[in-house]
C-alpha positions in Angstrom: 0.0 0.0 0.0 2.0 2.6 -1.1 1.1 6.1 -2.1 2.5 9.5 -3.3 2.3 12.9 -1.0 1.0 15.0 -3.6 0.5 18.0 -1.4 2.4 17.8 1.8 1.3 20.8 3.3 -2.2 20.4 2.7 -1.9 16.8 4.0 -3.0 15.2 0.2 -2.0 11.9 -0.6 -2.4 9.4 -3.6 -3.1 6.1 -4.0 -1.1 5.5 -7.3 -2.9 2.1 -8.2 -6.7 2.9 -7.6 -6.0 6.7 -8.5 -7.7 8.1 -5.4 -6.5 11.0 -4.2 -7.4 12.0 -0.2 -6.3 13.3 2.8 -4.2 11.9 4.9 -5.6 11.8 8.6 -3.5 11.1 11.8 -5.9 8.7 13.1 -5.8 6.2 10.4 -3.5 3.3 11.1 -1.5 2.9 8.2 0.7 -0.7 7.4 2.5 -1.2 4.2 2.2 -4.9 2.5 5.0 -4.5 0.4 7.3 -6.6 2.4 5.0 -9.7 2.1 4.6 -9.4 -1.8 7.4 -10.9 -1.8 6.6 -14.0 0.0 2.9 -14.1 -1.7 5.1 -14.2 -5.4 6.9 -17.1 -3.8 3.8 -19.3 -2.7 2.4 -18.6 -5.8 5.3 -20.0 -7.8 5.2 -23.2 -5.9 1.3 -23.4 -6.1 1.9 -23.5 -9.9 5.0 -25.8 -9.3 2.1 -28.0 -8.1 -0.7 -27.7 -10.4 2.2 -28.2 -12.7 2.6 -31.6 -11.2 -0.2 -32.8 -12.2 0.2 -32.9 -16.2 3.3 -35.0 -17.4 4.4 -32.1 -20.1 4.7 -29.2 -18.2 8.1 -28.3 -16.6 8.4 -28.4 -12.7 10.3 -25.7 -10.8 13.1 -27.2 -9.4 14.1 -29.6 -12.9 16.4 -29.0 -15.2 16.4 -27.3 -18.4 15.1 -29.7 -21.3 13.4 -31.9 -19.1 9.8 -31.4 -20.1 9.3 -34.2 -21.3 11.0 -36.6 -19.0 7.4 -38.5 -17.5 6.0 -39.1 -20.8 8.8 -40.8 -21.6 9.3 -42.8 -18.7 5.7 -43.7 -19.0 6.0 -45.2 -21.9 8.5 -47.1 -21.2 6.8 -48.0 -18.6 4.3 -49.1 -20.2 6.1 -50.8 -22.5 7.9 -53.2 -19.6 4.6 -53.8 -18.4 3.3 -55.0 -21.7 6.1 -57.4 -22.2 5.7 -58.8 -18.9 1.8 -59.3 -19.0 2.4 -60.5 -22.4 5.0 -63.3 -21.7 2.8 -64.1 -18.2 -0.4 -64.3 -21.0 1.6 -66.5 -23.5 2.3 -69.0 -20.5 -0.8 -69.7 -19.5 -2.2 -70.2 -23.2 1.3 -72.6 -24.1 0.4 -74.8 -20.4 -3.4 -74.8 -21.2 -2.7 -76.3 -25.1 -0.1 -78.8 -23.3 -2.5 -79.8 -20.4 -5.7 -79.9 -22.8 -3.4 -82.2 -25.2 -2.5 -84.4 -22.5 -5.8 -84.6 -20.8 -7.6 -85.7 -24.5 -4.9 -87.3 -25.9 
């Protein structure tokens, strides 16, 4: 909450972001934010460090450069290992239920 003493002498002040201009009153408690802005800009890069989280192609805060794409790729392969595994698994039981069908007919 900052403002410009447009007048001192008359006691006029103005608020430079709402472009009100009054006078300035000695009863009026007066406490600058400015300080925490700082601490507000901080929060709010971690609160979008953490919506950024949630989507595998954005870029998190504390990676490094190039690295955008780093969970889509591990997800595939991923994905890919698992597929190979439930495949083989799947293959298995198909190969011992021919072998045990041909042995219980045959």
């Amino acid at each position: 909450m900052s403002h410009v003493r447009v007048a001192p002498e008359f006691h006029l002040i103005l608020e430079p972001m709402s472009g009100i201009l009054a006078k300035e009153r000695e009863d009026i408690l007066e406490y600058s934010l400015d300080g925490l802005s700082t601490y507000v800009d901080e929060l709010d890069k971690i609160a979008d460090d953490m919506m950024n989280s949630l989507g595998p192609d954005k870029a998190l805060l504390s990676s490094f450069p190039g690295r955008e794409k780093a969970a889509v790729t591990a997800g595939v392969w991923t994905n890919i290992f698992y597929g190979f595994i439930g495949g083989l698994i799947l293959m298995f039981m198909v190969t011992l239920m021919m072998k045990l069908g041909g042995v219980l007919h045959g």
